[in-house]
C-alpha positions, 0 to 999 in steps of 0.5 A: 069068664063066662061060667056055666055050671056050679062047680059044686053043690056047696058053690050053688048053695051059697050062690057065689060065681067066678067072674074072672080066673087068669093064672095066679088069680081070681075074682069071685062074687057073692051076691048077698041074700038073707041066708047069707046073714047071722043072727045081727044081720050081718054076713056070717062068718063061715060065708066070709071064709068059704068064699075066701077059702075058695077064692083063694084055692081057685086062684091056683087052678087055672087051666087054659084047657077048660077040658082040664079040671084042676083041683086043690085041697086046703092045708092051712088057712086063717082068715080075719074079719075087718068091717061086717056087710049086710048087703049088696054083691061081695067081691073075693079076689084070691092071689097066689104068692109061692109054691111048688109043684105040688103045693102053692100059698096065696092070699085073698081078699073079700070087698063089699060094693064100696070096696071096704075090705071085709075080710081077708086070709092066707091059705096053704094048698096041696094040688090033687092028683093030676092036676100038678102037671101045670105050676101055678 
């Protein structure tokens, strides 16, 4: 999938793209820069978790329609650091796993350039307003 435009501001500040978005799943990457970085040189948390927390959320939002713009918003979520990165292209790769019409569960994974699990979290999330016309 080809993307054209941030989704968002904060998409563009943190520079991750969608390189792949089918019905329940999506695969995010994040090529790394110094900004991404904590105070010992590795991938700060809270990036982990936006980047997890989105894959996870887009996971459930596909729309064939490219007209249609589906949009969630995040309920619950818990996300567990596993192995630090510091450099190269993170790969997230969010999965829905149940719901309803309404609200949907799915998991995610972030992996570093040698596929060693750096992250990874469950999330619960609510569709907004017209956009639960299509069941993930």
């Amino acid at each position: 999938m080809k993307q054209q435009q941030p989704y968002s501001g904060y998409q563009a500040l943190l520079g991750w793209v969608v390189r792949e978005q089918k019905p329940t799943q999506v695969t995010i990457e994040l090529p790394l820069t110094e900004h991404h970085l904590n105070r010992s040189d590795h991938v700060h948390g809270g990036v982990l978790a936006s980047l997890l927390d989105t894959a996870m959320s887009f996971a459930g939002l596909y729309s064939p329609d490219p007209k249609v713009v589906r949009k969630a918003v995040t309920l619950s979520m818990t996300t567990t650091f596993v192995s630090p990165a510091r450099e190269g292209t993170l790969t997230a790769i969010g999965r829905v796993r149940g719901g309803g019409r309404k609200t949907f569960m799915s998991s995610g994974e972030v992996f570093d350039d040698n596929g060693t699990l750096v992250a990874f979290g469950e999330g619960t999330f609510r569709l907004r307003s017209g956009s639960e016309n299509e069941t993930p």
